[in-house]
C-alpha positions in Angstrom: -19.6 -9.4 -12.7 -17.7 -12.5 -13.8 -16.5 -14.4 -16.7 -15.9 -12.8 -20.1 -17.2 -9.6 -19.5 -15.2 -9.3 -16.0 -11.8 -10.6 -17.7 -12.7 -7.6 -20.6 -12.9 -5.0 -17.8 -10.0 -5.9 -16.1 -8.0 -6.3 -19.0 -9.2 -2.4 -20.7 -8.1 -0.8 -16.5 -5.1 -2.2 -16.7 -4.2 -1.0 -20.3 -5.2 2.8 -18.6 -3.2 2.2 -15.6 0.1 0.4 -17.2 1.8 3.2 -18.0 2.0 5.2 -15.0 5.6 4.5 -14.3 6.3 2.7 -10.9 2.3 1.4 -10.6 1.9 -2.0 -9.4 -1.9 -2.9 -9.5 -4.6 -5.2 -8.7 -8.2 -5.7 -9.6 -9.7 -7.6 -6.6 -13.0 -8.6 -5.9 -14.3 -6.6 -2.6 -14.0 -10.2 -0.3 -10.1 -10.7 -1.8 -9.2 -7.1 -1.1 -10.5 -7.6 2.7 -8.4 -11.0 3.1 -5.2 -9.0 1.5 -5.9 -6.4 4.2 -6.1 -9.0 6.7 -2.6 -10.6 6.0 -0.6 -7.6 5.3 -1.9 -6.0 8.9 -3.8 -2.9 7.4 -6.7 -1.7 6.3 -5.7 1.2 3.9 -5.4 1.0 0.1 -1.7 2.3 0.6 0.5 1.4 2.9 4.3 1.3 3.0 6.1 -0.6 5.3 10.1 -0.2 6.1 12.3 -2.6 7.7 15.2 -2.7 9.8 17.4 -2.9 12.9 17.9 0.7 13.7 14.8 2.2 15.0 16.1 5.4 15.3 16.9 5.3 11.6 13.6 3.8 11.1 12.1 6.5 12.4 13.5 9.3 10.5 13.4 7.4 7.3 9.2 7.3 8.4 9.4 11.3 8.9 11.0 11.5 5.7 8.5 9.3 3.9 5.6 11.1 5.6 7.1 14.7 4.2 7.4 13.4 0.5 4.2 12.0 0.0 2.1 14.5 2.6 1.5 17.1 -0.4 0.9 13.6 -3.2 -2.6 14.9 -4.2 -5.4 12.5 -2.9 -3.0 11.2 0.0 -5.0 11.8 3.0 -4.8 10.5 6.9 -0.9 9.7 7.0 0.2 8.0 9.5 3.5 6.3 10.6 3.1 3.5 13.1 4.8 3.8 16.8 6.1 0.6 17.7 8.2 -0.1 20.3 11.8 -1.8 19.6 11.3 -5.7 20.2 13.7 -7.8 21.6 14.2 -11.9 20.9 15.7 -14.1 22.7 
């Protein structure tokens, strides 16, 4: 699909999905969504990614996340990452 027809489509799914509150959305073609999942690490169509110095805190804040979305209908296969804590010199 491309051109007019394409920018048409796009434009009528976003009109359904611009008023769920808190949506941020793309409409990518299959080869854009792959090189997306390629920079950001993943290979999910959700992912949510915490940052900071305290992995202790990191971890609970993961536990927490996992609890409040594990009964989000259609959220299947979570899964917090275990990394190790990383030390620069």
């Amino acid at each position: 699909m491309s051109g007019p027809v394409r920018v048409q489509q796009v434009n009528e799914l976003a009109q359904l999905v611009e008023p769920i509150p808190g949506n941020r959305h793309e409409f990518l073609q299959p080869i854009q969504m792959r090189f997306n999942e390629l920079l950001a690490g993943v290979r999910t169509e959700l992912v949510i990614k915490v940052y900071g110095d305290d992995f202790d805190q990191l971890e609970q804040l993961g536990m927490a996340i996992e609890t409040a979305i594990g009964d989000v209908e259609g959220i299947a296969d979570i899964q917090m990452e275990q990394t190790a804590p990383a030390y620069r010199c």
